[in-house]
C-alpha positions in Angstrom: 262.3 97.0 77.2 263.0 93.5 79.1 260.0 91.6 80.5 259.6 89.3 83.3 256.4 87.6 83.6 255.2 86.2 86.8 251.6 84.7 87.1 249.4 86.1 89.8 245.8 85.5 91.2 245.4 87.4 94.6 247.8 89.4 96.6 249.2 91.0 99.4 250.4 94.4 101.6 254.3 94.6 102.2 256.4 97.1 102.6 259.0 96.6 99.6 263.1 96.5 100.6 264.7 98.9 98.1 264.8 97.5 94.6 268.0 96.8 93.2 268.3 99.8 90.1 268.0 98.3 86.7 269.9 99.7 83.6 266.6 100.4 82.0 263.1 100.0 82.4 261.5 97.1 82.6 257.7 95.9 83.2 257.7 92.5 85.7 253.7 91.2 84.4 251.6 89.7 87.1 248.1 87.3 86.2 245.0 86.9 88.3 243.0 83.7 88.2 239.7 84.8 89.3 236.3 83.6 89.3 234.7 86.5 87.7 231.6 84.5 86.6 229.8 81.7 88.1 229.1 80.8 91.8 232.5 82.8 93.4 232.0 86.1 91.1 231.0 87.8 93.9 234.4 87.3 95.5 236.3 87.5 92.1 234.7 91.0 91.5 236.2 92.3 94.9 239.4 90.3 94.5 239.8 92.2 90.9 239.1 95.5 92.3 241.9 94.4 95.3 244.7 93.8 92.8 244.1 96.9 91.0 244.6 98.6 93.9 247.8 96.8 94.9 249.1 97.5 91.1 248.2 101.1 91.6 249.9 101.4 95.2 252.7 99.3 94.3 253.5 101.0 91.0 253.6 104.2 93.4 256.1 103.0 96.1 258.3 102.1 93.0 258.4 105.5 91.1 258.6 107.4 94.8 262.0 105.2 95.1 263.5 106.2 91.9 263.2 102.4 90.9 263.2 101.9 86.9 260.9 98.7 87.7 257.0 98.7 86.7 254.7 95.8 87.6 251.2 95.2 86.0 248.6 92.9 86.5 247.2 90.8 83.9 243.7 89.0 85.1 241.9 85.9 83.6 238.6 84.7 84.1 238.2 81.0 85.3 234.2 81.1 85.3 234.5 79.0 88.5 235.1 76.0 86.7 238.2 73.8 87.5 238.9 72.6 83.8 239.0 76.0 82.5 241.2 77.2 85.5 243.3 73.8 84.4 243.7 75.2 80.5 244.5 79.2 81.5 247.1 77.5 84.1 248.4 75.8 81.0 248.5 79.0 78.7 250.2 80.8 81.2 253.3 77.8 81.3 253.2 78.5 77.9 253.9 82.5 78.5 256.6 81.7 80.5 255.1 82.8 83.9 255.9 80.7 86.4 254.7 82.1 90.1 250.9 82.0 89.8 248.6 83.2 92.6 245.2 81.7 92.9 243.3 80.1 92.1 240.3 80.9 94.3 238.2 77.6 94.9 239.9 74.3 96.6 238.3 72.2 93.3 240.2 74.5 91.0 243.2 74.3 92.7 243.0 70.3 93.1 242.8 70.2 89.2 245.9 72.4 88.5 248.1 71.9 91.3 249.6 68.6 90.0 250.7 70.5 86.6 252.2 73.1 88.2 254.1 71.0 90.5 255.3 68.9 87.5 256.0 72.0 85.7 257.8 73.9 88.1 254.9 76.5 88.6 254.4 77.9 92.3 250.6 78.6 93.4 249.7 81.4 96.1 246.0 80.9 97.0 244.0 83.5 99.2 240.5 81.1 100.2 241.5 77.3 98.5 240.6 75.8 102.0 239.7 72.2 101.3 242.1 70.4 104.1 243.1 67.7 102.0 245.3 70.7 100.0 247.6 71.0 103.1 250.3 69.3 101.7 254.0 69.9 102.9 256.9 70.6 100.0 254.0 71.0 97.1 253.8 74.4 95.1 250.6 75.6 96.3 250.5 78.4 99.1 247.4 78.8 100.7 246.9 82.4 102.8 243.8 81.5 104.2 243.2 78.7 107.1 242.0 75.4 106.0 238.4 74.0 106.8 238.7 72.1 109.9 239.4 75.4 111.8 236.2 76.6 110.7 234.5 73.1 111.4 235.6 73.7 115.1 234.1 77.1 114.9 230.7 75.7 113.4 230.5 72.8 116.1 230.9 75.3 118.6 228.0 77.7 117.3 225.6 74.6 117.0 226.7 73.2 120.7 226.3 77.1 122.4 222.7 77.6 120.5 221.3 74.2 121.9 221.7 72.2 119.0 221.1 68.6 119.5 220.7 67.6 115.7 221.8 68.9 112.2 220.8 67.8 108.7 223.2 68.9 106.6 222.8 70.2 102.7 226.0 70.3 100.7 227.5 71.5 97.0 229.1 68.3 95.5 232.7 69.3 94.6 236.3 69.1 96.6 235.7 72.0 99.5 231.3 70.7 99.8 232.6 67.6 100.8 235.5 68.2 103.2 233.9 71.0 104.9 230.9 68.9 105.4 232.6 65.8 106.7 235.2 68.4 108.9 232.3 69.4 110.7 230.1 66.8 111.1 233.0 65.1 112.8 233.3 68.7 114.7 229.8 68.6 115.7 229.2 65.0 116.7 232.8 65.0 119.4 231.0 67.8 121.4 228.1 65.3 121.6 225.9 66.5 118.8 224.5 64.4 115.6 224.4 65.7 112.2 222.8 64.0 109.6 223.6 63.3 105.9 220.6 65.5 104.1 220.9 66.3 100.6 223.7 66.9 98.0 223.6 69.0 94.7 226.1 69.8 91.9 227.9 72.7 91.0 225.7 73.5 88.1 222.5 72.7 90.3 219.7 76.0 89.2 216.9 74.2 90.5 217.1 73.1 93.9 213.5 71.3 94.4 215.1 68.0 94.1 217.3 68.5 96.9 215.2 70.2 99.0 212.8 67.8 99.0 215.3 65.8 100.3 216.0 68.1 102.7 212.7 68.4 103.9 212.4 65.0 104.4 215.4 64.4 106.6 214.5 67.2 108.5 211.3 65.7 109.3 212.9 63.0 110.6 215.3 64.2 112.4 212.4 66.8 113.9 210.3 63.8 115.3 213.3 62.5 117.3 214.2 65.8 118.9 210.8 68.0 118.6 211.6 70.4 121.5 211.9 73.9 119.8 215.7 75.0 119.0 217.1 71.2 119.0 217.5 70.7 115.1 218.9 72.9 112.6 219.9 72.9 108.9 223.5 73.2 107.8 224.4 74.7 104.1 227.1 74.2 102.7 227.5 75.6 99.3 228.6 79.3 97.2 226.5 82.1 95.8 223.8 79.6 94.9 222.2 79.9 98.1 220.1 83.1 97.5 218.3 80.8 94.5 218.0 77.9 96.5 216.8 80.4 99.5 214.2 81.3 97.2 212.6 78.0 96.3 212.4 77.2 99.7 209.1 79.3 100.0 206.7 76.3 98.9 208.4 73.9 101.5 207.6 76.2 104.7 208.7 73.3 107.7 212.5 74.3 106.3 211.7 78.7 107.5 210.7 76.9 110.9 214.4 75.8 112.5 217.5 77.6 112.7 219.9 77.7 109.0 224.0 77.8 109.6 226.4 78.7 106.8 229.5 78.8 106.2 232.3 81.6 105.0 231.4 81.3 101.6 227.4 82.6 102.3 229.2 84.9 105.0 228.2 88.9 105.0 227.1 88.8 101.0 225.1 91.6 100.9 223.7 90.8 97.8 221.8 88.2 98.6 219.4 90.5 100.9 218.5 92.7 97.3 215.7 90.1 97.3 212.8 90.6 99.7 211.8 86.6 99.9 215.3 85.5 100.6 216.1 88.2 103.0 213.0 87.0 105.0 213.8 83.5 105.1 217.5 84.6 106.0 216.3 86.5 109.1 213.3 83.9 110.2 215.6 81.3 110.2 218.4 83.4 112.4 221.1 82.2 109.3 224.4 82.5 110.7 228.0 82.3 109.5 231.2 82.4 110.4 233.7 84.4 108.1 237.4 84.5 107.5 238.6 87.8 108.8 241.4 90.2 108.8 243.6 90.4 112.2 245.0 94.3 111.5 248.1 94.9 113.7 247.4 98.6 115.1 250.9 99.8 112.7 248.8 98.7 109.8 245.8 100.2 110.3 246.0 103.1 108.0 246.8 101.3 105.5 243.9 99.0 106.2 241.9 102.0 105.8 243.1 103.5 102.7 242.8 100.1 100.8 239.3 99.4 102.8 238.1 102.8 100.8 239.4 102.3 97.5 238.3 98.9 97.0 235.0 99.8 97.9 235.0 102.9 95.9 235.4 99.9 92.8 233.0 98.2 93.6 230.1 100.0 96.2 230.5 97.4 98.9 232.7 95.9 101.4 235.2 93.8 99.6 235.5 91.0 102.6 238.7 89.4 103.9 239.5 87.1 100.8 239.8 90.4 98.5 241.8 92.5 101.2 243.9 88.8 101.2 244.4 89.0 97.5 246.2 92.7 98.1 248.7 91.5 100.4 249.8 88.4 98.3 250.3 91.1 95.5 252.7 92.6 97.6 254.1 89.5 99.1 254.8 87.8 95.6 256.5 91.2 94.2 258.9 91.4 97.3 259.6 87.4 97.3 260.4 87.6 93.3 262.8 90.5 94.1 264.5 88.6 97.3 264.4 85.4 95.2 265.8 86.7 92.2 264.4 84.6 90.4 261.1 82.4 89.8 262.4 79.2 89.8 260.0 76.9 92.1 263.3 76.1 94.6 264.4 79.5 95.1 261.2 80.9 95.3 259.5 78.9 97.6 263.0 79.4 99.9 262.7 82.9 99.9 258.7 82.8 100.2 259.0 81.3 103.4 261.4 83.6 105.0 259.7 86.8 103.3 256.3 85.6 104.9 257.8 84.9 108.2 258.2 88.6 109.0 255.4 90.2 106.9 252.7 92.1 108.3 249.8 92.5 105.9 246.7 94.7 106.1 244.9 91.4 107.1 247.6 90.2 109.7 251.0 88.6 109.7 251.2 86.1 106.6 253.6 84.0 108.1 253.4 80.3 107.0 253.0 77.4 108.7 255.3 73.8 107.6 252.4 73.3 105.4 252.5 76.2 103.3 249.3 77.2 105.3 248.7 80.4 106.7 249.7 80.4 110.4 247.7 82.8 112.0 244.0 84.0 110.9 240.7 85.3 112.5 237.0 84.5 112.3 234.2 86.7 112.7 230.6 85.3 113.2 228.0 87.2 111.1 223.4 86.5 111.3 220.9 88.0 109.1 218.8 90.0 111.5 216.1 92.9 111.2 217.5 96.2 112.8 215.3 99.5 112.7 213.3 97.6 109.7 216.3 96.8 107.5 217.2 93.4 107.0 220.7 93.3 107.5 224.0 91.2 108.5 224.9 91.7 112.1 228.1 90.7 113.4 227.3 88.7 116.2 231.0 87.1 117.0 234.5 87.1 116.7 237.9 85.4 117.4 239.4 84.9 120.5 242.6 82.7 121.2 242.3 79.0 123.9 245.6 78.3 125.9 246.7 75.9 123.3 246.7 77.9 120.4 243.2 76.9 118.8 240.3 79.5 118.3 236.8 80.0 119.8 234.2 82.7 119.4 232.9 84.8 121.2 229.2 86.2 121.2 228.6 90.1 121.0 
């Protein structure tokens, strides 16, 4: 039986132009690069369960077409950590596999991307966001929308709730810093301040040190603006948060303002299991916008069906990053088969024009001269208390300005 290998970390819905019939059967093997431990698991776990699903479905569509083709899915663990992302990247080039999709965070894909650009090795990313990764004619693809679209988004959530001030508290790595410096400049050109607050590493498990920090910018910043609602904390950081939420409980002036987040602390449910961090989440209104999936009507189905099964993996909603992942399956499948090949040239030729007329489960994937994704949604989610259950609340969602940018707007 003859093998293709093709690497691939998150993919995508597509509707699959008749295969050309092979001889005899063969088995094209796809990789994942997911986080399924450390700070991103959460999203790993839902982005695993996504491409199972897409090998299923895909697998499917090929047998009802008579097509002697079979694809699977082979998935690696980078533990959230960009120098073991760096050697699995490296392990696959030595496999031969050449079209690699992922990896999930913007530090890991800062530390592989020059390798597989030297190396001939393409890169299809479903939540890399880091700005300073939107780089024309490189070999990493990013389906999600880069961070200063969701600075905008946060400056406008801070201006519309009254917001003079910020103090901002941030993870230190690639996408902590960006985002945190994209919306800081957001913030301050619609007239607000934001502080610098306090920073903490990736490996940070106990946060008094920067929370004392914290505390004592805020208090700073509360005795230049002390009428109530005009200062608020901004986090910037992963999973972590529902520890860090936690130690807050001996430093009680940080439960009396108003707590922002961003997509990555967006509509995790699992952060609310805890009774002391689901109260300091609602008290303090935290609020988030999210990444989220623009279904055209035709697709909606199909948005459905996935929706279910993914869930049915993993008893909760998978979020827009995982339903992401299923369409770039699909994507990278029908672009190797248009391509005819994996070669870095011919593939990213034919990923272009593939993705131009593509319509995912989570919205058209066209590109933009970047290798960004051109069109995308954001939702606005706050922990609030409904009927006694502490719960997320969608509280806002995408709407289009004249000139193409996006605002929200408040449910």
């Amino acid at each position: 039986m003859k093998k293709f290998h093709v690497l691939i970390t998150v993919l995508a819905v597509l509707t699959l132009s008749p295969l050309v019939m092979a001889a005899e059967q063969h088995t094209v093997t796809f990789g994942a690069l997911l986080c399924l431990r450390g700070e991103r698991a959460s999203v790993g776990e839902a982005c695993k369960a996504a491409i199972e699903a897409a090998e299923e479905d895909i697998n499917a569509y090929l047998a009802s077409t008579g097509s002697l083709l079979k694809v699977t899915f082979k998935i690696e663990d980078t533990r959230t950590d960009s120098s073991y992302a760096s050697g699995k990247l490296q392990d696959f080039k030595d496999q031969n596999i050449m079209v690699v999709i992922g990896p999930q965070t913007s530090s890991e894909a800062r530390m592989i991307k020059d390798f597989a650009d030297t190396n001939g090795m393409i890169l299809l990313s479903p939540s890399a966001t880091a700005p300073s990764l939107g780089i024309s004619e490189d070999n990493l693809f990013r389906f999600c929308p880069d961070d200063t679209n969701q600075a905008a988004i946060i400056a406008q959530l801070l201006s519309e709730d009254k917001v003079k001030a910020a103090v901002e508290i941030h993870r230190n790595d690639l996408w902590g810093r960006e985002l945190t410096k994209s919306a800081k400049a957001a913030f301050e050109r619609s007239g607000g301040l934001m502080n610098d607050g306090a920073v903490y590493n990736s490996d940070t498990r106990d946060f008094r040190r920067p929370l004392t920090v914290l505390d004592s910018k805020l208090g700073e910043i509360l005795a230049r603006y002390p009428e109530s609602g005009a200062v608020a904390v901004y986090y910037v950081g992963f999973d972590e948060f529902a520890t860090m939420f936690y130690q807050t409980q001996d430093r009680p002036a940080l439960g009396k303002v108003r707590w922002y987040g961003t997509e990555s602390t967006s509509h995790d449910e699992k952060f609310l299991v805890n009774k002391a961090v689901a109260d300091f989440a609602r008290d303090v209104k935290f609020t988030c916008p999210s990444y989220a999936v623009s279904t055209d009507p035709s697709q909606l189905e199909k948005y459905n069906s996935v929706l279910e099964k993914v869930r049915g993996k993993i008893g909760r909603d998978p979020g827009a990053y995982a339903l992401t992942a299923y369409d770039i399956a699909w994507l990278a499948v029908k672009t190797y088969v248009a391509a005819g090949t994996d070669k870095a040239n011919e593939f990213k030729k034919a990923l272009f024009t593939v993705a131009k007329d593509y319509q995912g489960i989570t919205g058209p994937m066209m590109l933009n001269a970047r290798g960004d994704r051109a069109v995308f949604a954001y939702d606005v989610w706050s922990v609030k208390d409904e009927n006694g259950a502490i719960k997320w609340v969608k509280t806002g969602k995408s709407a289009v300005n004249p000139d193409g940018t996006i605002r929200i707007e408040r449910i």
